[in-house]
N, C-alpha and C positions, 0 to 999 in steps of 0.2 A: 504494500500500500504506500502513496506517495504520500511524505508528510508535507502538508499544507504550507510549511516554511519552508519550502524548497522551492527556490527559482526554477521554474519551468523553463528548458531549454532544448531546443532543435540540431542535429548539428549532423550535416552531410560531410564525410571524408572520403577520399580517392589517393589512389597512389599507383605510379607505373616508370618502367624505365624502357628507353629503347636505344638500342638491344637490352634482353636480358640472360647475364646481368647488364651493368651498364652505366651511364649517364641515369639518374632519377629523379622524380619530382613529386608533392605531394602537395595534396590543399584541402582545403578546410572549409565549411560556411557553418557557421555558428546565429542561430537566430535565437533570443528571450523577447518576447512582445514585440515593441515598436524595435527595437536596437538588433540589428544585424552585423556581423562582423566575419571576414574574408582573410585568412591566414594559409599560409605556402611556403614553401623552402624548398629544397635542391641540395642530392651530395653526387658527386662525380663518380664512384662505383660503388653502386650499391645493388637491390634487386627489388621488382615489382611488391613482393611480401614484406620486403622492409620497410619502402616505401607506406605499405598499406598501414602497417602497423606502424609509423614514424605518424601519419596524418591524425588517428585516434588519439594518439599520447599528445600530440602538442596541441591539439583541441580541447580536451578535457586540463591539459597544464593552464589553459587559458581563463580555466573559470576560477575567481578568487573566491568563492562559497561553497559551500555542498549544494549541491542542484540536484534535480528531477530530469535527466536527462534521455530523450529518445536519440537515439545514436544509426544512421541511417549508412552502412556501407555496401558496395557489389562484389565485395571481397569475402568467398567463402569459409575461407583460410583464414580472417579476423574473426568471424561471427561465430564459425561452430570454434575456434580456439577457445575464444573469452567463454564461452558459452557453455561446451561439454567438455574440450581437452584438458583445459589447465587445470583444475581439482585434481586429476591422475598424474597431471607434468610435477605437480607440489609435491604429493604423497610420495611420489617415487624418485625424488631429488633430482628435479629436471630432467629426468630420463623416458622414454617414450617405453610404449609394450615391448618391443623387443628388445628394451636395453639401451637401446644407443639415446646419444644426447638430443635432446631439442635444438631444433633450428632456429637462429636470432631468438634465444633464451635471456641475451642482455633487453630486449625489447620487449618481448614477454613479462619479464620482469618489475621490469619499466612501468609496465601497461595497467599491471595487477596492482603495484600500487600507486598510482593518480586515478585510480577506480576505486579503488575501494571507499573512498570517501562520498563520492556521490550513489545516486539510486538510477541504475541504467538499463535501458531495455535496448536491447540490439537488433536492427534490425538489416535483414537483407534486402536488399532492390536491385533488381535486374539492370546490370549497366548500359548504357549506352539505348535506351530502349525509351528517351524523350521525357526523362522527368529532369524539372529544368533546374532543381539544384544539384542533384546528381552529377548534371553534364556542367555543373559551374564548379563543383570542386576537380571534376576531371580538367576544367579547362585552365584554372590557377595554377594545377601540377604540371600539368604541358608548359604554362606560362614560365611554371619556374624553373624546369628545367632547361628550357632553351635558355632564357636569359643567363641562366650560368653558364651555358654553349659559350654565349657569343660575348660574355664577359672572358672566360677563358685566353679565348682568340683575341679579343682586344686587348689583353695584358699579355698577351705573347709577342702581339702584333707593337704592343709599346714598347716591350724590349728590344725588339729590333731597330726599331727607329731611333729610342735613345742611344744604343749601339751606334749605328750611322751617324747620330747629330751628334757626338763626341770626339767621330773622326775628322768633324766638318771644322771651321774657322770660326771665331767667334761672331763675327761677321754676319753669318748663317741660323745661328741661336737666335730667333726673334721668337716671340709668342705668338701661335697660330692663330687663328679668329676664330669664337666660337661657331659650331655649327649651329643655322638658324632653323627653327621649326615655328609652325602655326599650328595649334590647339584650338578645335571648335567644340565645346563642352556644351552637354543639353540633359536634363534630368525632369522626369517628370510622375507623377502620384495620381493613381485611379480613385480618389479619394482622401479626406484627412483627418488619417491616416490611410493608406491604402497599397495597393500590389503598385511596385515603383521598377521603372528602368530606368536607365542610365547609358550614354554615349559619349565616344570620345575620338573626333577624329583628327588623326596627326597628320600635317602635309608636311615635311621635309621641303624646305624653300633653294634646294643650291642645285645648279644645272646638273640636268641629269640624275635628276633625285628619284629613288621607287615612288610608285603610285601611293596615292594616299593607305593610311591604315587605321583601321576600326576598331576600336574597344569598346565593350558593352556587355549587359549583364544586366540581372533583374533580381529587386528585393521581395521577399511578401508584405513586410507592414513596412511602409514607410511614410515618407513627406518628399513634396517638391525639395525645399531645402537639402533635405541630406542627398537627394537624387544628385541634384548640381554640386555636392560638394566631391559628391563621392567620382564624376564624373572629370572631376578636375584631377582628382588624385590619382586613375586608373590610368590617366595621360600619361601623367608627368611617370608614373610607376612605369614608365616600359622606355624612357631614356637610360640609356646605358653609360652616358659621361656628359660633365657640365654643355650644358646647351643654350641658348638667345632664345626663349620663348615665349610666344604673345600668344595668350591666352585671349580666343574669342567668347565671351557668355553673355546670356540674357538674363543672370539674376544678378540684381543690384545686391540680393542676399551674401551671396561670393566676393563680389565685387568690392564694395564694403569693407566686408570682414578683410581680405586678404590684403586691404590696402589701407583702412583707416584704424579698425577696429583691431587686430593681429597685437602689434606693441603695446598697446595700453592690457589687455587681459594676461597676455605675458608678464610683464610688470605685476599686473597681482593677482598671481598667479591663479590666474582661468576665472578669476571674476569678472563681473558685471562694476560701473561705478559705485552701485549701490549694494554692493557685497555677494551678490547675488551668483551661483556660477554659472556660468556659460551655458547657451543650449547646444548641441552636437559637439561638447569638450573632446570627445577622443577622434572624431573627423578631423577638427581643427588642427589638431595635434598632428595628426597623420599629414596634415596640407603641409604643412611646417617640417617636418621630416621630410616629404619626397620633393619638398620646393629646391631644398639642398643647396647644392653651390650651382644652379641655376640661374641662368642672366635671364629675369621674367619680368614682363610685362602683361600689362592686364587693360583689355580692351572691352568696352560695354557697348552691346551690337543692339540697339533700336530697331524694330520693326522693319524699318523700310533700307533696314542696311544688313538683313541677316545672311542673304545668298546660299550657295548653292550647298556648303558642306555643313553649315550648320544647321539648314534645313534637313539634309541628310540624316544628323545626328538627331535631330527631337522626332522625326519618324522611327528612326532605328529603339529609341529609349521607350517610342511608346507602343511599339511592336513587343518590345522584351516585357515590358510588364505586361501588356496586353496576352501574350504569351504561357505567363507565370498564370495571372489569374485565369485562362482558361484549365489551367493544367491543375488549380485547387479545386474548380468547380469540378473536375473530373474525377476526383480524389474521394 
């Protein structure tokens, strides 16, 4: 039975590498009420079951209470583990029936206790099979494993360069310019509070730059507000080194905050003047994190000046929640 002082909490995990073993990645969607939260990492050889099992434990490390947790994974291998194996992996000193050791026993380990504190039901979901938090925690684990790819490659690729510009004359040591990109951000709410998406389109501005690039995604309970904030932040998350960014948006909400409002609640610390604390304090915080050593600017696009890619982006955001909420009413 669930006790009544337990936060009730959602929380979809996925994990996978390719090849496996391999390159892996894993993510997270953590929902309690209105407050959704999106977590992911990346390790350079690991395995799909590790992965699966690395997404549970840093989900569950994420809750600072004991909670009432429904645990939603497509990994068969996490659910009957937690579920029917481990009581006989314990009894028999992490040894399987025939003897031999359990496999990733440190993660097992791990697992059994940042669970034992909360009251958890496990459950299975058929992956890849259009439930749309499922395919969002599958898609922050793709996310983050590639992004470690092409961090990899770019810190190899800066090796060499630094190599070469050491051979060169001083002459030749100048500071590059940063690369410029344009961010069209757009977030929108079926409701207030309501099933929310979220858009974010990158255009790389330097000759011969790849085609634009989409990020998007969808909340169950949210608001306009965190939609645009969150939309800002899923940008700027997928630059891989300091970059010149002008931020296109339509809410003076964002706007605002990231240019007026930002220093004075830092200053005291996450309040309001009136003591008051902040509304979407751990968004905020996230903007502030992934803004980084970013050269950003912040553009407020009026109606009759919104065009073609931030049009793009508030269809895409209201397709994803449009999306979402069909897929609870089917539920």
């Amino acid at each position: 039975m669930v006790t009544e002082a337990y936060t009730r909490v959602d929380i979809y995990t996925d994990g996978g590498c390719d090849p496996n073993p391999g390159p892996g990645g894993w993510g997270a969607v953590l929902i309690a009420g209105l407050h959704t939260k999106e977590l992911s990492g990346a390790e350079p050889d690991t395995t799909n079951n590790r992965m699966e099992l690395t997404a549970a434990i840093e989900a569950l490390r994420e809750l600072k209470r004991p909670c009432a947790v429904t645990l939603y994974t497509d990994s068969q291998y996490l659910r009957r583990g937690i579920t029917e194996w481990l009581p006989q992996w314990q009894a028999n000193d992490w040894r399987k029936a025939n003897g031999r050791p359990v496999e990733n026993v440190d993660l097992w380990q791990e697992l059994a206790a940042v669970a034992e504190r909360h009251q958890i039901e496990w459950r299975w979901v058929r992956g890849h099979r259009g439930n749309p938090l499922n395919e969002r925690a599958d898609e922050l684990a793709t996310q983050a494993r590639r992004q470690m790819l092409r961090a990899n490659r770019n810190a190899q690729s800066s090796r060499v360069a630094a190599q070469t510009a050491k051979a060169t004359s001083d002459e030749d040591d100048t500071t590059q310019a940063l690369p410029k990109v344009d961010l069209y951000t757009r977030g929108c709410a079926l409701g207030v509070p309501g099933t929310g998406g979220y858009a974010a389109v990158l255009v790389r501005t330097e000759q011969g730059a790849n085609p634009p690039t989409l990020f998007s995604g969808a909340w169950p309970s949210t608001t306009n507000n965190v939609m645009e904030l969150w939309a800002a932040i899923a940008g700027l998350r997928a630059l891989e080194r300091p970059t010149h960014v002008v931020i296109y948006t339509v809410s003076k909400y964002l706007l605002e905050g990231a240019t007026r409002w930002l220093p004075g609640w830092e200053r005291r610390n996450w309040t309001t003047q009136s003591g008051q604390p902040i509304k979407n304090q751990e968004l905020w915080q996230e903007l502030v994190h992934v803004m980084g050593d970013h050269d950003i600017e912040w553009q407020f696009l009026p109606p009759h000046e919104r065009g073609a890619h931030s049009a793009t982006a508030a269809r895409v955001a209201r397709d994803e929640a449009t999306r979402l909420k069909t897929s609870q009413r089917q539920d």
